[in-house]
C-alpha positions as CSV (number, residue, x, y, z in Angstrom):
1,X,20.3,-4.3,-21.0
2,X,19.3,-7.3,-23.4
3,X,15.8,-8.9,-22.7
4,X,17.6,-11.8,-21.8
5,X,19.6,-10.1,-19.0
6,X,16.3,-8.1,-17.9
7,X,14.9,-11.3,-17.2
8,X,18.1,-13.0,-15.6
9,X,18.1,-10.0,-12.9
10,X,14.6,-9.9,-11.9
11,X,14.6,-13.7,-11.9
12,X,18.1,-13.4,-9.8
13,X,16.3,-10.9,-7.3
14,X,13.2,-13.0,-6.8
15,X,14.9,-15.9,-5.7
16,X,17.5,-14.2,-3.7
17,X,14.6,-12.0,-1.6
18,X,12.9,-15.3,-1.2
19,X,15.5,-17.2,0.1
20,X,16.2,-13.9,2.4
21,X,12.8,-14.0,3.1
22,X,12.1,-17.6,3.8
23,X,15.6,-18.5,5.6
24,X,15.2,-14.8,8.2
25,X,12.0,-12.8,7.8
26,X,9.7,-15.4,7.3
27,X,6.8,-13.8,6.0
28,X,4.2,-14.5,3.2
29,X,6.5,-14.9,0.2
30,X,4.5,-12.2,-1.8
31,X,4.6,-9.5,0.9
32,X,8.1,-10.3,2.1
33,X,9.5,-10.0,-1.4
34,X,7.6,-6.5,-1.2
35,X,9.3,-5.6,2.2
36,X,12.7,-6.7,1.0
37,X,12.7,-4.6,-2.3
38,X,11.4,-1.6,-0.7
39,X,14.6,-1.9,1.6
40,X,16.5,-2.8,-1.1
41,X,15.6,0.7,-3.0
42,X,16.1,2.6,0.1
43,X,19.4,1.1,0.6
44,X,20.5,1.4,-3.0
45,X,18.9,5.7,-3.1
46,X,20.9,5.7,0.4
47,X,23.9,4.0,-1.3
48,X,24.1,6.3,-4.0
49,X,23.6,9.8,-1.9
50,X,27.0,8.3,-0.6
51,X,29.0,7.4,-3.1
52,X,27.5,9.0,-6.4
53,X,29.9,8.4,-8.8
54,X,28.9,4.3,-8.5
55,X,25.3,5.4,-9.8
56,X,24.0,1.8,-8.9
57,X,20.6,3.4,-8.2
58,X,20.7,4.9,-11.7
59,X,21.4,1.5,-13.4
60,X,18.5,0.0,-11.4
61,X,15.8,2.5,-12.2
62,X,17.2,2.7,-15.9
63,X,16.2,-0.8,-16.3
64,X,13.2,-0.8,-15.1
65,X,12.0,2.5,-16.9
66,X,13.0,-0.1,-20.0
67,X,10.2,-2.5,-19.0
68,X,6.7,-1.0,-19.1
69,X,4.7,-2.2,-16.3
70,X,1.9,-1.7,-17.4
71,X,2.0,-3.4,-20.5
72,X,4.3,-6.3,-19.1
73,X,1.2,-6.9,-16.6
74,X,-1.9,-6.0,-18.2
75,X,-1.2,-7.5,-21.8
76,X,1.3,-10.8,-20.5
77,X,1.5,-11.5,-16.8
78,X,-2.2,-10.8,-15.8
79,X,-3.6,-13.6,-18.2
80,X,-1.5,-16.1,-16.7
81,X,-1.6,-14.8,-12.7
82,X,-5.9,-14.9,-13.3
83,X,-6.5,-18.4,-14.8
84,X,-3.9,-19.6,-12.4
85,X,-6.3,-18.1,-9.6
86,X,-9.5,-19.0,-11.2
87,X,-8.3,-23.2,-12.1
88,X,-8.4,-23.8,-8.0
89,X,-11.7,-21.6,-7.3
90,X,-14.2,-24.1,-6.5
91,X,-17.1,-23.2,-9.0
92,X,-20.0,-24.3,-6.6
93,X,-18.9,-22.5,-4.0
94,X,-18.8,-19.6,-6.4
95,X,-22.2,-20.3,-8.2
96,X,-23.7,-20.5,-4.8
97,X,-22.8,-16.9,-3.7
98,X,-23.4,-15.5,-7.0
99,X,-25.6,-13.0,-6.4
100,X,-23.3,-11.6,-3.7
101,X,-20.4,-11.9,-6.1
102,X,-21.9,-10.1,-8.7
103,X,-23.4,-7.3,-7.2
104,X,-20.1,-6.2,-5.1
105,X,-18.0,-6.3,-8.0
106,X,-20.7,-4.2,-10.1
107,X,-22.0,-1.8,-7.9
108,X,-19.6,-2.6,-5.0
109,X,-17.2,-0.9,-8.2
110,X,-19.4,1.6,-8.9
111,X,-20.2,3.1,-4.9
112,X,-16.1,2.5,-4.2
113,X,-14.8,4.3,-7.2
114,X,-17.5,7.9,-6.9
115,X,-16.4,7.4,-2.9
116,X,-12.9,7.5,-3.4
117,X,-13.2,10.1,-6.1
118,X,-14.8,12.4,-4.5
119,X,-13.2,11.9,-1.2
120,X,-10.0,12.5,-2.9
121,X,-11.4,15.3,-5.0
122,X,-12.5,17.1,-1.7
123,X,-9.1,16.4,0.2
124,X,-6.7,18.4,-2.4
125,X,-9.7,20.9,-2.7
126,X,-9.4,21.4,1.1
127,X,-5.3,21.1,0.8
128,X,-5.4,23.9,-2.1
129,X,-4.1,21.8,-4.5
130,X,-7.5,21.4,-6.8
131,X,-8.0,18.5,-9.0
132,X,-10.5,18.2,-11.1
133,X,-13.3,15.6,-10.3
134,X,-13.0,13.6,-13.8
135,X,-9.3,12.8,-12.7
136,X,-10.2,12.3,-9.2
137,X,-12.9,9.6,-10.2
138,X,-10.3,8.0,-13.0
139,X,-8.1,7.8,-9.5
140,X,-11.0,6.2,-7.8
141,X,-11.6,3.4,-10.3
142,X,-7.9,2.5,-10.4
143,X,-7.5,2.1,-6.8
144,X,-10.8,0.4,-6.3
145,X,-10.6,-3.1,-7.7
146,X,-9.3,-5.7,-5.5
147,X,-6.1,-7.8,-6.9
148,X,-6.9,-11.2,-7.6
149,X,-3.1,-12.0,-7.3
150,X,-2.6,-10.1,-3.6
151,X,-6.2,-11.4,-2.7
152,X,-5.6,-15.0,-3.5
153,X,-2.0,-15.4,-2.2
154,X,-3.7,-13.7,1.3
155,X,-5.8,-16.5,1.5
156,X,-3.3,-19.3,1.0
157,X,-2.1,-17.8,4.7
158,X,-5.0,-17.4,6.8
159,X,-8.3,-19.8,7.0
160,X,-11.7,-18.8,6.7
161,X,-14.7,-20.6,6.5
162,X,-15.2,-22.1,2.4
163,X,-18.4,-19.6,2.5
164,X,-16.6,-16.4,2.7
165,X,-13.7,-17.4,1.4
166,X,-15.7,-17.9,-1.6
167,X,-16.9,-14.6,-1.7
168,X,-13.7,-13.1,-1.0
169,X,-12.0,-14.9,-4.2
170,X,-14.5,-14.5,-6.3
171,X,-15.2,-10.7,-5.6
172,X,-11.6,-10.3,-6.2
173,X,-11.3,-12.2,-9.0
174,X,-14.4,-10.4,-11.2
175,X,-14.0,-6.5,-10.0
176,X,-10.5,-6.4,-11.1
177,X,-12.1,-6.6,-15.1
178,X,-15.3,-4.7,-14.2
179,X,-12.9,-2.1,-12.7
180,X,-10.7,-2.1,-15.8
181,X,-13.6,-1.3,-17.7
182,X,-14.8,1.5,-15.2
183,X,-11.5,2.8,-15.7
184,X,-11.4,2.9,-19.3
185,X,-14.9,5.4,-19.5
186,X,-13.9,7.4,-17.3
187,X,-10.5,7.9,-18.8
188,X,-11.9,8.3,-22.1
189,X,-14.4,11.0,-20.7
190,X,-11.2,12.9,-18.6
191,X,-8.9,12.7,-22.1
192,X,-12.2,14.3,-23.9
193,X,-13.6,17.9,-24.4
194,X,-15.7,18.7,-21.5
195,X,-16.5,14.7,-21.4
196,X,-18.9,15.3,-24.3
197,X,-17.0,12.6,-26.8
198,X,-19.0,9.6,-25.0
199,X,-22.7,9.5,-24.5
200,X,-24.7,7.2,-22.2
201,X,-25.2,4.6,-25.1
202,X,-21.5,4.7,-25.8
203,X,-21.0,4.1,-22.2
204,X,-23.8,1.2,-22.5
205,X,-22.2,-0.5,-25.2
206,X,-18.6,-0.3,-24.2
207,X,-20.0,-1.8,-20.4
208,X,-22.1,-4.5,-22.5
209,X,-19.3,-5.7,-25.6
210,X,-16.9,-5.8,-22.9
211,X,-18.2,-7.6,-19.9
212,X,-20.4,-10.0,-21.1
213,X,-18.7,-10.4,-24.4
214,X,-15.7,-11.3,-22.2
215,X,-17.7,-13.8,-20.3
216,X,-18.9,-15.3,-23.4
217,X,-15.8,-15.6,-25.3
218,X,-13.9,-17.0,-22.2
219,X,-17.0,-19.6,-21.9
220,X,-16.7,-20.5,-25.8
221,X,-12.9,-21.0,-25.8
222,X,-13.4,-22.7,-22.1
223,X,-15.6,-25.0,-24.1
224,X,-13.2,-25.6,-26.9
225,X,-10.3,-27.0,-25.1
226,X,-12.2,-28.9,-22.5
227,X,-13.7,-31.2,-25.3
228,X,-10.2,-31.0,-26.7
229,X,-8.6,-32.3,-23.5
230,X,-12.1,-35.3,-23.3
231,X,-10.1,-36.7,-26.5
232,X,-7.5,-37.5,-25.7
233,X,-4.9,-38.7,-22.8
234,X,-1.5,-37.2,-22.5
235,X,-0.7,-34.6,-19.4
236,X,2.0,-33.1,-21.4
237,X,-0.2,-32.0,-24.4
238,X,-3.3,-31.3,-22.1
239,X,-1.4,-28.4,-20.3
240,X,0.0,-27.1,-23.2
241,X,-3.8,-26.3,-24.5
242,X,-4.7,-24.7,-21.1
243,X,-1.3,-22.5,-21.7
244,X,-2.5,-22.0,-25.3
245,X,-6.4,-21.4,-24.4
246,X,-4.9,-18.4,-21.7
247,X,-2.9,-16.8,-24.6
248,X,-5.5,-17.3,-27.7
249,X,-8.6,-16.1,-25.5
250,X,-6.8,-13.2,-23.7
251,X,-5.4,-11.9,-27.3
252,X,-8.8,-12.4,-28.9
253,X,-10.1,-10.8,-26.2
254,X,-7.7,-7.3,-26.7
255,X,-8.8,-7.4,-30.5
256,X,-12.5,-7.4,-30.0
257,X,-12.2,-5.1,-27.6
258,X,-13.7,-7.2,-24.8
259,X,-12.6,-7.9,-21.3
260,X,-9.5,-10.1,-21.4
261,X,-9.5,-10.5,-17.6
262,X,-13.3,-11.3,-17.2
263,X,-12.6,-14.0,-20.7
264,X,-9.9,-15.8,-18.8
265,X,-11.1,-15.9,-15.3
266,X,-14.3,-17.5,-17.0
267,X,-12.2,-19.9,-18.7
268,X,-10.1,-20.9,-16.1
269,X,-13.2,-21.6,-13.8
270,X,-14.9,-23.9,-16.6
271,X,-11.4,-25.9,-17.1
272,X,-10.6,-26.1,-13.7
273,X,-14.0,-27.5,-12.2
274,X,-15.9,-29.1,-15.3
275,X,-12.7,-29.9,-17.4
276,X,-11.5,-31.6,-14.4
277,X,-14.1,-33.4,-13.7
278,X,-15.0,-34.7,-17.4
279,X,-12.0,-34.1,-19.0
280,X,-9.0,-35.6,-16.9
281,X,-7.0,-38.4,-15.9
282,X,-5.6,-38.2,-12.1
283,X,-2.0,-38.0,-13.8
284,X,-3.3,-35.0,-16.0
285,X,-4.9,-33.4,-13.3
286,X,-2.2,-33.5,-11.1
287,X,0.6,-32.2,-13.8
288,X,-1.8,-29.3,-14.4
289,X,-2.6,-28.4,-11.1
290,X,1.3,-28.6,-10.2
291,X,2.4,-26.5,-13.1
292,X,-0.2,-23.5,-13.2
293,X,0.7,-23.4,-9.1
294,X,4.6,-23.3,-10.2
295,X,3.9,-20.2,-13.1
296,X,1.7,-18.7,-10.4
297,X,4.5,-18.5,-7.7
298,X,7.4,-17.5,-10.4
299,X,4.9,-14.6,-12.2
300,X,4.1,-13.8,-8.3
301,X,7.7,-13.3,-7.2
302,X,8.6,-11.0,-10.2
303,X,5.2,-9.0,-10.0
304,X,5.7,-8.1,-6.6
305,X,9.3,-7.6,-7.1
306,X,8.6,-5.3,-10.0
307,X,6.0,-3.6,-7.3
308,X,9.1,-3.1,-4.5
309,X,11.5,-1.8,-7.3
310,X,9.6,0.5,-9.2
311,X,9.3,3.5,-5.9
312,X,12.7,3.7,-7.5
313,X,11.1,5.4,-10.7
314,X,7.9,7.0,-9.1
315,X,10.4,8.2,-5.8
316,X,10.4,11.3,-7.4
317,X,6.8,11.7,-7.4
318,X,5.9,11.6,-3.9
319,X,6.4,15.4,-3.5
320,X,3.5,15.6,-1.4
321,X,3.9,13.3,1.0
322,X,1.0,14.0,4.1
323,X,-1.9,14.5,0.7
324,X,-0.2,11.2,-0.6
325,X,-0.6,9.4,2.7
326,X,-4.3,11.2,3.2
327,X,-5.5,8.7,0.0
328,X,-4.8,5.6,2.3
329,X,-7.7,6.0,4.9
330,X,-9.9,7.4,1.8
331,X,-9.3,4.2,-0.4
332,X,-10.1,1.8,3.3
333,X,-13.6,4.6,3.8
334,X,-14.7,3.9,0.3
335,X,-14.0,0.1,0.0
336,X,-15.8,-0.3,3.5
337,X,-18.6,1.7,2.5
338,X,-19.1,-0.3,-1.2
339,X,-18.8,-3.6,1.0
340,X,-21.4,-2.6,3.7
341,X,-24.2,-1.3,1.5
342,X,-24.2,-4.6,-0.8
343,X,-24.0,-6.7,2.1
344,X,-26.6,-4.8,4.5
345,X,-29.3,-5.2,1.4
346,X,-28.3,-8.4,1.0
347,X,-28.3,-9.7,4.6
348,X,-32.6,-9.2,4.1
349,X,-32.4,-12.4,2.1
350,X,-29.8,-14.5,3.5
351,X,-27.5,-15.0,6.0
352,X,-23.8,-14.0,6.5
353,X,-21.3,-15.2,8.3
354,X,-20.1,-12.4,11.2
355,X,-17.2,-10.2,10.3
356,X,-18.2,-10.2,6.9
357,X,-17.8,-6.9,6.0
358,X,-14.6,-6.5,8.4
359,X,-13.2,-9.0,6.8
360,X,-14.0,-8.1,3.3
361,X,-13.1,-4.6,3.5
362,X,-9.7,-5.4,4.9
363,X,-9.1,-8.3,3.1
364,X,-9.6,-6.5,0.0
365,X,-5.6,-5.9,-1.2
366,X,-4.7,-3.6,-3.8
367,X,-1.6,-4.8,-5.9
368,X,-0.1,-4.6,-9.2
369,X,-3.2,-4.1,-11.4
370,X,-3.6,-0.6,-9.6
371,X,0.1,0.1,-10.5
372,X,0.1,-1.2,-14.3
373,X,-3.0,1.4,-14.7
374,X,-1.8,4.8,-13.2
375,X,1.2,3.8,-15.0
376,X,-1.1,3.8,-18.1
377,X,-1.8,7.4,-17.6
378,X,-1.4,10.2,-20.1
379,X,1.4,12.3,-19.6
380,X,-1.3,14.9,-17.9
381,X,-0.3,17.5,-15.2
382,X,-2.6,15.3,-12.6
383,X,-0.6,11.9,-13.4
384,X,2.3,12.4,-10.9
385,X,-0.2,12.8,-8.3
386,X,-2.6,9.9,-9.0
387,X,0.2,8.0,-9.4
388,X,2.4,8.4,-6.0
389,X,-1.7,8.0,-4.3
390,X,-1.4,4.6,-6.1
391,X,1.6,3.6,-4.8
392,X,1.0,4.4,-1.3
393,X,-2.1,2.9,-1.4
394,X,-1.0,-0.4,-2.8
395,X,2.3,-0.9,-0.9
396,X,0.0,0.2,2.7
397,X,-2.2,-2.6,1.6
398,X,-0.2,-5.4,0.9
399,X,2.2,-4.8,4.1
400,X,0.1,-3.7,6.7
401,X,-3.5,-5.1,5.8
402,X,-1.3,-8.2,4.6
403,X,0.4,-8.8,7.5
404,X,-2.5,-8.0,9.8
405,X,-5.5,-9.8,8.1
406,X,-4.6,-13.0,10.4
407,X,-5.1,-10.7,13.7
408,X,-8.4,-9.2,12.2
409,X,-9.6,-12.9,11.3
410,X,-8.7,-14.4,14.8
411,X,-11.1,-12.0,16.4
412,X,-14.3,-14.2,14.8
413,X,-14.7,-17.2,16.0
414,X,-14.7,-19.8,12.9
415,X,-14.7,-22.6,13.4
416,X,-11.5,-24.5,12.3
417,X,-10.1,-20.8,11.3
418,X,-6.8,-21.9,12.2
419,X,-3.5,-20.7,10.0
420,X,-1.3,-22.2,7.9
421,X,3.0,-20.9,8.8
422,X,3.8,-18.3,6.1
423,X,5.4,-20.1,3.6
């Protein structure tokens, strides 16, 4: 299949399942979209087991073996899906839990990815299918970060207070590039001798160039088009530099080997609170708001499409199916425990809101970002594993935390924590 035609069909899909989804199941549009292509591949496997010589499962997983995930989201959707996220995050909100913010998605990382590694490490030791520990922490720092694009669509269905909200975007939209970066070290130590081709300064330098340097860059180029947009007046040419700004910063990013994530999410913020503020004409402002929403929802519905379809290519890989499932209540241990220690230490200083930490730890979705990096794997006897972990993980989260989160929320009482219909 052409590009073109690769396009037209996952296009075609997304707004069929959403009009299934919105017209019958009526469900949040990312999760229902989810439910409906998981179905969809069961019916088309079941399909094919009947009537084999139509092979529609085979054309289906053939084109989508054609488009690397990982790539396609790391390198073009993710830049787009995290300034889309970070241009409606309320920046004093954000700057006000800071210190929260940034120490769950650094050390929050750090204790979630060691816990799930070596939770996971000591489950296939116990099961008799040993895995070494490198691989088993590489699994725990792709399945730790939270996905800003699960994360934030979550919140557009259920209310919470603008306090924890705060902290519940923001976490999710900073770990996802600090776990990148985990990820990256430890794969680089795994794919090495004996993990003796990276020192503790290489580590040092690789954390430093790329998260700060990612937060500077995305500040300077933040910068650039805001005083840009101050000059002059047009909506139409005003979007066009935020849409240019995402790609220049998020490429520059890749080549210096910084953080493209962290680069744009620090962009977005600056554009979308002082660059509205300064910068922006109400007819501006209301053009950009309305089309990063619309190129959030589209790059949403294909994303978690893609996530539906592809148990079509790893279906294969779920040969061990109660180990698989094992990784679920490992992941929810870990991410519980790298919430609760940040937040117990930081409870001595100020206060939090109650159900914090329930809240957080459920709340915290895995999605496609977790996908696009097991996917990223080398072709290593431990991949097929780590992979169908992933997918378990990911697909458990965004159905059953997803569809549960309001029930867990309605047991606080907030005030004004009412919910929106599903869209």
């Amino acid at each position: 299949m052409t590009l073109f035609e690769i396009v037209a069909l996952l296009l075609g899909l997304s707004a069929l399942f959403g009009y299934i989804n919105h017209r019958h199941l009526r469900l949040p549009h990312t999760i229902g979209l989810v439910v409906i292509a998981l179905a969809a591949s069961g019916v088309l496997v079941l399909f094919d087991l009947l009537l084999p010589r139509f092979g529609a499962a085979k054309l289906i997983t053939e084109t989508l073996v054609t488009i690397d995930f990982s790539d396609t989201l790391l390198d073009a959707m993710l830049s787009f899906l995290l300034f889309a996220g970070a241009v409606h995050v309320d920046f004093d909100q954000l700057l006000n839990r800071r210190w929260t913010i940034g120490i769950m998605a650094t050390v929050g990382v750090t204790i979630s990815t060691f816990a799930v590694g070596l939770g996971f490490w000591a489950l296939n030791y116990v099961a008799g299918t040993e895995i070494p520990l490198i691989w088993a922490l590489v699994f725990g720092a792709l399945i730790t970060p939270t996905d800003p694009v699960a994360v934030l669509g979550l919140l557009k269905t259920v209310k919470v207070p603008p306090q924890l909200e705060a902290k519940i975007a923001g976490e999710s939209l900073f770990n996802d590039g600090v776990g990148v970066v985990v990820f990256t070290v430890l794969l680089t130590i795994a794919a090495s001798t004996g993990g003796e081709a990276v020192g503790a300064i290489e580590i040092t330098e690789l954390f430093v160039v790329e998260v700060a340097g990612g937060a500077v860059l995305g500040m300077c180029g933040g910068y650039l088009a805001f005083r840009a947009m101050r000059q002059i007046d047009e909506h139409n040419i005003e979007v066009l530099i935020t849409l240019a700004l995402v790609c220049v910063t998020y490429a520059a990013a890749i080549r210096l080997h910084m953080s493209g994530p962290i680069a744009v999410v620090v962009a977005g913020l600056f554009i979308g609170n002082h660059g509205v503020k300064f910068a922006m004409s109400d007819k501006t402002r209301e053009h950009l708001f309305q089309f990063w929403s619309l190129t959030d929802e589209i790059l949403n519905s294909v994303l978690f499409l893609l996530i539906g379809l592809e148990v079509l290519v790893i279906g294969n890989e779920l040969f061990d199916f109660p180990l698989v499932m094992a990784a679920i209540p490992i992941a929810l241990a870990a991410r519980w425990i790298a919430v609760a220690i940040p937040i117990r230490l930081l409870a001595l200083r100020e206060k939090f809101e109650d159900g914090t930490i329930t809240i957080l730890t459920w709340g915290g979705l895995r999605g496609g970002i977790s996908v696009a990096l097991a996917l990223s794997l080398p072709a290593v006897t431990e991949k097929p594993l780590i992979l169908a972990a992933t997918y378990a993980v990911v697909v458990f989260s965004i159905i059953v935390q997803g569809l549960t989160m309001k029930r867990v929320v309605a047991r606080y009482d907030f005030q004004g924590a009412d919910y929106e219909a599903p869209a």
